[in-house]
C-alpha positions in Angstrom: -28.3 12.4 -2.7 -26.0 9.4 -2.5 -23.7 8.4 0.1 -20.1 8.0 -0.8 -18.8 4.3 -1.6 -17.1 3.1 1.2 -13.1 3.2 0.5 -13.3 6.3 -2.4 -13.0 9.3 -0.3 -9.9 11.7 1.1 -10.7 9.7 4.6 -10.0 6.1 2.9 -6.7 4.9 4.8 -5.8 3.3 1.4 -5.9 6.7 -0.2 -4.1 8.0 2.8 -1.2 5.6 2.1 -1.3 6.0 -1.0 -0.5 9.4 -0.9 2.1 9.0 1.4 3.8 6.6 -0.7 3.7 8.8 -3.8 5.5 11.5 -1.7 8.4 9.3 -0.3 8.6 7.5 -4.1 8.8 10.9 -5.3 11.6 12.7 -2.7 13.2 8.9 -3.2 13.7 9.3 -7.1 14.6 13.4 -7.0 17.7 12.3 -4.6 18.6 9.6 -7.5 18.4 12.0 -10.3 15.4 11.5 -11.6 13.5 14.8 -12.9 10.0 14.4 -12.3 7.2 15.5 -14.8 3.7 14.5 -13.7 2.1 12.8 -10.8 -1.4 10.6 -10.8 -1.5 11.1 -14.7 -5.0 9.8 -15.7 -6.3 8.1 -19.0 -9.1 5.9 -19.8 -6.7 3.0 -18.9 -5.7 4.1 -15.5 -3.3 6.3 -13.9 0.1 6.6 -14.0 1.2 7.3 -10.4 4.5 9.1 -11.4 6.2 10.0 -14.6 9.8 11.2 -14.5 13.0 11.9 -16.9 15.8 9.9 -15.7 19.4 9.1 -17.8 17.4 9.8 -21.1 14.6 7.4 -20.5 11.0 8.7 -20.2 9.8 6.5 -16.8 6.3 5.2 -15.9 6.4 4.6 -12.5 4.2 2.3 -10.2 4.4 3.1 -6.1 2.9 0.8 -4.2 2.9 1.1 -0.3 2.2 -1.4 2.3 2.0 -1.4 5.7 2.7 -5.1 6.3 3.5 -8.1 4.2 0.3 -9.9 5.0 -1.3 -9.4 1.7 2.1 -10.2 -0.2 5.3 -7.5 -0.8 4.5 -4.1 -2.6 5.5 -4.9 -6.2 3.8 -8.7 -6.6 0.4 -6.3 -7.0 2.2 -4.7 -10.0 0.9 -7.6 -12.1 0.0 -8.4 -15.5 -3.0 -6.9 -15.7 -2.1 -3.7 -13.9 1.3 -3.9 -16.1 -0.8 -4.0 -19.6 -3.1 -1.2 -18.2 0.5 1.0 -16.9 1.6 0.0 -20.6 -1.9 1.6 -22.3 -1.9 4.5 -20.2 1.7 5.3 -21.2 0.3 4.9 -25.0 -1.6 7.5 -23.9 0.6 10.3 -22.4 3.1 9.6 -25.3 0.5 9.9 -27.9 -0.5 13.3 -26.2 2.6 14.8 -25.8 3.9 13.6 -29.3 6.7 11.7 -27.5 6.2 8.1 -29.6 9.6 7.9 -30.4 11.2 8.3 -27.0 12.8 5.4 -25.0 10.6 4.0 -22.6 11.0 1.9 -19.3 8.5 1.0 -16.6 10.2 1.1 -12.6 8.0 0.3 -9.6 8.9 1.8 -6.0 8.1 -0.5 -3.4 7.7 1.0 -0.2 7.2 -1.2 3.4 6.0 1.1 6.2 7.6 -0.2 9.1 7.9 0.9 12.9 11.6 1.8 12.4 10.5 4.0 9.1 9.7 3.3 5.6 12.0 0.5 3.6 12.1 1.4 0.1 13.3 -0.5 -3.0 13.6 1.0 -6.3 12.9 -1.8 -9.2 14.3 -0.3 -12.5 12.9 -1.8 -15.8 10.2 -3.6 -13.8 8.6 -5.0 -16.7 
């Protein structure tokens, strides 16, 4: 039998905040309008944290949660390479749900957990 990797599991704090950033993005974008359609959508690229209907525009959307700003703000680890991989796994859903010819954009929700509550910034058209 082999032990879990370390960092993988439900108990992983990462996964933890994770989570809870996906749920605040989430109420976040409902009380702006947006209409959400799928959550942690996975492909052989990558996952798709949230996809969502918003003002006619099918949205890819990247949450990323931090507790502190030591390792950088939110959305500086939205990049390139995590951007092209966002961009193949949205290939993906489109391809799946025969949706090639709708109008795309990519947002990012960053979200700082503070001691007063979570601070969080919506970045339309990210990229």
């Amino acid at each position: 039998m082999t032990a879990p990797r370390p960092g993988k599991g439900p108990g992983d704090p990462r996964q933890r905040l994770g989570g809870r950033g996906e749920e605040l993005a989430a109420e976040f974008l409902r009380r702006r309008g947006y209409h959400l359609l799928a959550r942690n959508y996975r492909t052989p690229w990558g996952e798709v944290d949230l996809i969502a209907r918003h003002r006619g525009w099918l949205v890819f959307i990247e949450v990323k949660a931090r507790r502190s700003d030591r390792f950088g703000l939110p959305q500086e680890a939205v990049h390139p390479a995590k951007q092209e991989k966002l961009r193949a796994a949205a290939e993906h859903y489109l391809q799946a749900q025969g949706l090639t010819e709708t109008p795309v954009r990519f947002d990012v929700v960053a979200i700082r957990l503070t001691a007063t509550g979570p601070l969080i910034e919506l970045i339309e058209d990210a990229f």
